[in-house]
MIRO-938519 format. One record per residue: residue number from 1; residue in one letter; x, y, z of N, C-alpha, C in turn. Coordinates in pm, whole numbers, plus 32768, in hexadecimal, padded with zeros to 4 digits. Example, Ala and Ser with C-alpha at 12.3 -4.5 7.8 and 13.67 -1.06 7.14 Angstrom:
! MIRO-938519
1,A,8527,7DC7,830C,84CE,7E3E,830C,8528,7EB6,830C $
2,S,8505,7F1F,82C4,8557,7F96,82CA,850A,8003,8313 $
This chain:
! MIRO-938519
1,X,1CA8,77E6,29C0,1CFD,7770,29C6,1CF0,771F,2946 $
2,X,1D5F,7703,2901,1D63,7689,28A4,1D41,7600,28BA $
3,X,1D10,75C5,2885,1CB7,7517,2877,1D69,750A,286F $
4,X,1D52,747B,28B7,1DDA,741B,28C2,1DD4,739C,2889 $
5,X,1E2C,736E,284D,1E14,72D5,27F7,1E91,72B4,2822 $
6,X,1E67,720D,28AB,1F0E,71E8,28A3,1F00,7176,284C $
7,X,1F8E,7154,27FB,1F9B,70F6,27B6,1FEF,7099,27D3 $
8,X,1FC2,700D,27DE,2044,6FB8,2848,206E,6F8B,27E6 $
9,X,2104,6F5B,27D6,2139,6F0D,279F,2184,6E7E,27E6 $
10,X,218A,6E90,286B,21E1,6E53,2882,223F,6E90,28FD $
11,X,229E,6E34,28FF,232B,6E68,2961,22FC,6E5A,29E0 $
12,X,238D,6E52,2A34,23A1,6E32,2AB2,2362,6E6F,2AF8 $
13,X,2307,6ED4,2AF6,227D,6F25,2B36,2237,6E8C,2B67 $
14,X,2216,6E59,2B02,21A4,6DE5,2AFB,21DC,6D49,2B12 $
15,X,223C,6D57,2B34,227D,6CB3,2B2B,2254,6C84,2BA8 $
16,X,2236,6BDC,2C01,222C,6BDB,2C60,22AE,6B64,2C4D $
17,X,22A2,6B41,2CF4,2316,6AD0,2CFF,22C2,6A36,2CEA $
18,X,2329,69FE,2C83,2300,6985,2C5F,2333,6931,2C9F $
19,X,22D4,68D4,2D15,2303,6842,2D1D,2356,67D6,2CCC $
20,X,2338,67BD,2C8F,2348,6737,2C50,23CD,6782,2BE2 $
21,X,2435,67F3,2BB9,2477,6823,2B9F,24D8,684D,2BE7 $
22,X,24CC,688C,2C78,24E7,68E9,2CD9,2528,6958,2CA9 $
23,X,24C8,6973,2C4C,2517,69FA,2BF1,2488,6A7A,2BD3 $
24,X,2496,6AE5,2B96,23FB,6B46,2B5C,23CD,6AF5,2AD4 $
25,X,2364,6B18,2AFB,2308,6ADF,2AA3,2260,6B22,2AAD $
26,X,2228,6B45,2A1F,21D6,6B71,2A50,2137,6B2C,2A71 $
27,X,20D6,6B26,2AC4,208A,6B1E,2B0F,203F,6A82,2A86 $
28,X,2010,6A24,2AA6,1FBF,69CB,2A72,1F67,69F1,29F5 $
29,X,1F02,6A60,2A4D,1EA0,6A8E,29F5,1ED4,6AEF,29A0 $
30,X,1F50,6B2B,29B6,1F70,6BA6,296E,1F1F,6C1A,29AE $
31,X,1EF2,6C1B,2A03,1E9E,6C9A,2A56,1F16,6D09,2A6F $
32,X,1EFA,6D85,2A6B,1F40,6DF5,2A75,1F45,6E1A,2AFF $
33,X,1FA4,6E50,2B5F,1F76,6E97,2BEB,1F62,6F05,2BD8 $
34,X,1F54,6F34,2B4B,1F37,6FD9,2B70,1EB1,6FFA,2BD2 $
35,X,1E5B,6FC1,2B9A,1DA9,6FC5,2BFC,1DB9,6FFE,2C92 $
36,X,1E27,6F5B,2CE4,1E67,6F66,2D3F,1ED3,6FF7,2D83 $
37,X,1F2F,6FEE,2CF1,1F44,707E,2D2D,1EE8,70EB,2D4E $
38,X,1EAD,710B,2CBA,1E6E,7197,2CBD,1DFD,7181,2D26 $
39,X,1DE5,7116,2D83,1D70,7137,2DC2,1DB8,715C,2E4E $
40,X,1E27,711D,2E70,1E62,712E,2F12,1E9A,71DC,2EDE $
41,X,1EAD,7207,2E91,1EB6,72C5,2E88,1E34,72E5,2E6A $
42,X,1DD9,7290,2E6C,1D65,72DE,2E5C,1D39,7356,2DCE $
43,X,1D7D,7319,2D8F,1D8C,733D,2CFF,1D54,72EC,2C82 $
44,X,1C84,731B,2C5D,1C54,72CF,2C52,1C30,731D,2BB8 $
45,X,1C71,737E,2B81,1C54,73B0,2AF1,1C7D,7386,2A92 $
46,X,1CE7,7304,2A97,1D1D,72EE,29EB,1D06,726D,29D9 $
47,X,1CEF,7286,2949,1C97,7212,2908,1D37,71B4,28D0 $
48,X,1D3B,710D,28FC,1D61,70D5,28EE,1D74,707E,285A $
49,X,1DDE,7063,2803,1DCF,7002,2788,1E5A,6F8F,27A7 $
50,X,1E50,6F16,27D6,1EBE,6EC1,27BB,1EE3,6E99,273B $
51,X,1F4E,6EAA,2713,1F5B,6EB6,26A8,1F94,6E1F,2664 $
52,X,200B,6E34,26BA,2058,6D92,26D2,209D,6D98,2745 $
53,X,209F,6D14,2782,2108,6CFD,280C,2192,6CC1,27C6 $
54,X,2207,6D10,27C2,2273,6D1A,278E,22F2,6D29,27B7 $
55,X,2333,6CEA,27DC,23F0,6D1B,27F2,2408,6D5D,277A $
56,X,2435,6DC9,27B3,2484,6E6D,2739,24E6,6E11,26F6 $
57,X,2516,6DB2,275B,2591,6D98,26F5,2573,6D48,266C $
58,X,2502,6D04,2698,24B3,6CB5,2629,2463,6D0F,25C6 $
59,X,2455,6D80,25D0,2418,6DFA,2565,2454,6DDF,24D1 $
60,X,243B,6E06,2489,2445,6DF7,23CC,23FF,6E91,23A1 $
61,X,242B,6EA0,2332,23E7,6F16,22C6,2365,6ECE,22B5 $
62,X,2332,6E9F,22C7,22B1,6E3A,22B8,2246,6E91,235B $
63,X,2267,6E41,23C2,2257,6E82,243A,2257,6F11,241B $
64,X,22AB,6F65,2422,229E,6FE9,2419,2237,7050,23B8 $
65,X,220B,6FFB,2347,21B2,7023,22FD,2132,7009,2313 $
66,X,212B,6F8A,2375,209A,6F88,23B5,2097,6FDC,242A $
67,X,20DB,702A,2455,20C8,708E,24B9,20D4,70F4,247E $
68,X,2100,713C,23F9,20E2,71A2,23BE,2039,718C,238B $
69,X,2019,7130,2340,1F86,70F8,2334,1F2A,7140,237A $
70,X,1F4B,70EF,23EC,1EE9,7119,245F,1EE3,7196,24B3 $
71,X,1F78,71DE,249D,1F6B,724A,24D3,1F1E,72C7,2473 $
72,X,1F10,7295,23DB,1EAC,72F5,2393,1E35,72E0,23A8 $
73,X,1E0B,7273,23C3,1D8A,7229,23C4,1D4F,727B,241E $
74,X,1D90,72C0,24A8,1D45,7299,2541,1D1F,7356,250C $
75,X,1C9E,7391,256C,1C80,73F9,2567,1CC0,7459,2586 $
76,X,1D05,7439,25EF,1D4D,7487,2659,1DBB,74BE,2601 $
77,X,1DD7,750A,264A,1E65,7590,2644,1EC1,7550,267F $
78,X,1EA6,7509,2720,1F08,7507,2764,1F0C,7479,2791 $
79,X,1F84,7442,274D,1FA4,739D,2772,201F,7390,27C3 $
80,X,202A,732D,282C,2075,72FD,285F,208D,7271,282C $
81,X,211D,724F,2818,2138,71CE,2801,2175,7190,2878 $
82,X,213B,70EB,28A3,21A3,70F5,2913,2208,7054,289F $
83,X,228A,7065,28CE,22EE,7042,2876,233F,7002,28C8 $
84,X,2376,6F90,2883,23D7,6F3D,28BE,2486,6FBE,28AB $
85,X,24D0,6FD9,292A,251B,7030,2908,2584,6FE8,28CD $
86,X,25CC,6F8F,288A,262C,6F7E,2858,264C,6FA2,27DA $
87,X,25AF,6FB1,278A,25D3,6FF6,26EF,2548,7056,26F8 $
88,X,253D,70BE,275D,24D1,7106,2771,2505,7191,26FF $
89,X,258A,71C4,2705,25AD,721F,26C9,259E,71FC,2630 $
90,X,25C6,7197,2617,25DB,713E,259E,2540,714C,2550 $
91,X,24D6,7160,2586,2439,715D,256B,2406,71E7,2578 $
92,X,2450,7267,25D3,2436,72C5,25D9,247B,72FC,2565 $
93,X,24D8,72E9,2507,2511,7323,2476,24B8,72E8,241F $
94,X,2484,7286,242F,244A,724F,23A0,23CF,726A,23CE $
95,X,238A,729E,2411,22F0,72E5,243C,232A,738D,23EC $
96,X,2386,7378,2451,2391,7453,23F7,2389,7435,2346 $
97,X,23D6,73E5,2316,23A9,73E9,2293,235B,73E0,224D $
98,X,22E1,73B5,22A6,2261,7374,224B,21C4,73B6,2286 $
99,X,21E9,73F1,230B,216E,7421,236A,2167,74EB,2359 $
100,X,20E2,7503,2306,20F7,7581,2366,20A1,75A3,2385 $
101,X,2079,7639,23CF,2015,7669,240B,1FE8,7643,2461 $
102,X,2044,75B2,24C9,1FFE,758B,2538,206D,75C4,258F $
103,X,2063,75B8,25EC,20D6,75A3,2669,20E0,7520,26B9 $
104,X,211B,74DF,26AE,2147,7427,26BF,21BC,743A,2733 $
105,X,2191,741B,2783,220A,73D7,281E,221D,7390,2823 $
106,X,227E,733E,2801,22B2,72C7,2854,22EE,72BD,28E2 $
107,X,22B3,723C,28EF,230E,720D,297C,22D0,71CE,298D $
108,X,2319,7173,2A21,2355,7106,2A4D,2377,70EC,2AEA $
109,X,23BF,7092,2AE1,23D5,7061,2B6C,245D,6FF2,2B8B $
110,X,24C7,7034,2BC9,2541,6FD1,2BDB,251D,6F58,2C29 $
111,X,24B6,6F4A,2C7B,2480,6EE5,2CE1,2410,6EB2,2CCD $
112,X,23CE,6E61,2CD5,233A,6E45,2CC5,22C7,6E80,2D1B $
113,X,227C,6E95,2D11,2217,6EC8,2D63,21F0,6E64,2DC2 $
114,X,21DF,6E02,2D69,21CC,6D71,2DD2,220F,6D52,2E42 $
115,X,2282,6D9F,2E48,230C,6D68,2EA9,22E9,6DD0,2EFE $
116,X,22AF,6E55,2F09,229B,6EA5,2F8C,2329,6EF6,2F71 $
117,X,2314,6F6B,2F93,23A2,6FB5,2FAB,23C5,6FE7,2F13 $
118,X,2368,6FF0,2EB6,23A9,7004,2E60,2395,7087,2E1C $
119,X,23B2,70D9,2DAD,239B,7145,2D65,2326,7156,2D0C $
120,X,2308,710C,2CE6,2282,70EB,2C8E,221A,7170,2C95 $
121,X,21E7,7141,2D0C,2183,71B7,2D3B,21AA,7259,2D5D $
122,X,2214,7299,2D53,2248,72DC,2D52,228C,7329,2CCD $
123,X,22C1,72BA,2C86,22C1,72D3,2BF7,2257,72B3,2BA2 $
124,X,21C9,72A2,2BB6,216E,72A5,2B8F,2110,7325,2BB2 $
125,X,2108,735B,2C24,20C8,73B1,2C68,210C,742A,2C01 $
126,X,219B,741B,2BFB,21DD,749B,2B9A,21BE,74C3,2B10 $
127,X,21A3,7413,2ADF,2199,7436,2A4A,211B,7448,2A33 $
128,X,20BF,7422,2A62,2019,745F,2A86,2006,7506,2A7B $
129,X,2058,7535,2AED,2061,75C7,2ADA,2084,7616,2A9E $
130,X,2102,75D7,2A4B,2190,760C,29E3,2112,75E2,2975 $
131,X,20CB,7598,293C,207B,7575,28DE,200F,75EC,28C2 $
132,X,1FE1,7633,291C,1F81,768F,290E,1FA4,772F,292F $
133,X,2034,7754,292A,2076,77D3,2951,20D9,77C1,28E9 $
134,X,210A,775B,2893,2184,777B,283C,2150,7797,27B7 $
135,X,219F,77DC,276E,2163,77FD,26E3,2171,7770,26A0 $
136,X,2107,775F,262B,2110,76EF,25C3,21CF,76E4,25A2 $
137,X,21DB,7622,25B8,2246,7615,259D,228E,7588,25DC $
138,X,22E3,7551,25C7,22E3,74F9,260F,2345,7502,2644 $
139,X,2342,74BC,26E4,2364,74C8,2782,2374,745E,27BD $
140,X,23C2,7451,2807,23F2,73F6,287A,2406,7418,291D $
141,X,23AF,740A,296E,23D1,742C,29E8,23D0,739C,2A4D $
142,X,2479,73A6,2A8E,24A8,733F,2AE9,24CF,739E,2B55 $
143,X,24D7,7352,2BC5,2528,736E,2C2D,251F,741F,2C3C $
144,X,249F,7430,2C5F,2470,74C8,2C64,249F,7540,2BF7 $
145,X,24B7,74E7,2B73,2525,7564,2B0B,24E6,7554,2AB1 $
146,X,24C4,75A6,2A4A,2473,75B2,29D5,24F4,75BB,296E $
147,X,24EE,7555,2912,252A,7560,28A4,2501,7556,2810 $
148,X,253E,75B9,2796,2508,75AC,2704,255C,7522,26DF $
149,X,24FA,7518,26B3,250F,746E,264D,25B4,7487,263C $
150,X,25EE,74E2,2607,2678,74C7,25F4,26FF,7498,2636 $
151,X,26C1,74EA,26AF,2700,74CA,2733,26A8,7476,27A6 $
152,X,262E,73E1,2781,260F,739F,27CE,2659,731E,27A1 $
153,X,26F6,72EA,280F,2724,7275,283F,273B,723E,28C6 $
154,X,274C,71EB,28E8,2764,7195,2951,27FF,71B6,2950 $
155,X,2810,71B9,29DA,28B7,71AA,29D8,28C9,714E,2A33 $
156,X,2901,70CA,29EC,290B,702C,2A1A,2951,702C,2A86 $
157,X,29E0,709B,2AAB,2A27,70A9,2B00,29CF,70AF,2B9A $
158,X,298E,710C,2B73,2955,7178,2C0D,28D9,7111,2BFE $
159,X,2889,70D6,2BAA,280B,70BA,2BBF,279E,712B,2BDA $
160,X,27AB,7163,2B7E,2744,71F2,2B81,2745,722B,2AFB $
161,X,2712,72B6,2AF7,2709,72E4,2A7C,26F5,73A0,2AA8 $
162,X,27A2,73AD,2A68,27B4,7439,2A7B,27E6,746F,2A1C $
163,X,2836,74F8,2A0E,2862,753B,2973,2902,74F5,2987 $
């Protein structure tokens, strides 16, 4: 088995509901739920780095180079990013240009984890697995579908992410 490095950035995975807004927002402390996830699957092997708590839409060439950074930095082979999906594809082209020899997953979550009912843990559970079975390269897996960086978008229509 491959060592796992997830790398948070951000996105509606991690947002909770804000009072005093009545809108997402993420958590006070900036605390991640991955912990939370990976412990209710009982999935206690990958080593965690928060990187930044971030809306995708708020991302820059700035942002994206501190996650290329860090994705050379970390030991591991096999990283998961979890990503705000609105410019997740948008970060999976400018990783292929600059990353190699790892295999990098992204994903995400259309719902919050916080809210119950949502995809998070499911599209996390995937890219965990897709992270340590796909060849070096960078990847996107949503909504049970593995996609190459070229073909990872959101389709605003459907609210999902298919070819």
């Amino acid at each position: 088995m491959k060592a796992v490095r997830i790398i948070v950035t951000g996105g509606t995975l991690d947002k909770v509901h804000d009072p005093l807004t009545e809108g997402l927002a993420f958590s006070q402390s900036q605390d991640t739920q991955l912990p939370e996830i990976l412990h209710q699957a009982r999935c206690h092997f990958p080593q965690i780095d928060v990187l930044m708590m971030k809306d995708s839409l708020d991302f820059d060439a700035e942002d994206r180079q501190l996650l290329v950074d860090r994705i050379q930095a970390v030991a591991e082979q096999a990283i998961v990013i979890t990503h705000g999906t609105s410019t997740m594809g948008e970060t999976a082209r400018f990783l292929e240009q600059r990353v190699r020899n790892k295999t990098v997953v992204l994903t995400g979550a259309m719902r919050p984890h916080s809210f119950g009912a949502s995809d998070a843990s499911f599209n996390l559970g995937g890219a965990i697995s897709a992270a340590q079975l796909l060849a070096p390269g960078i990847w996107g897996v949503m909504n049970g579908r593995i996609f190459g960086a070229q073909h990872l978008e959101k389709n605003h229509t459907l609210g999902r992410f298919d070819m």
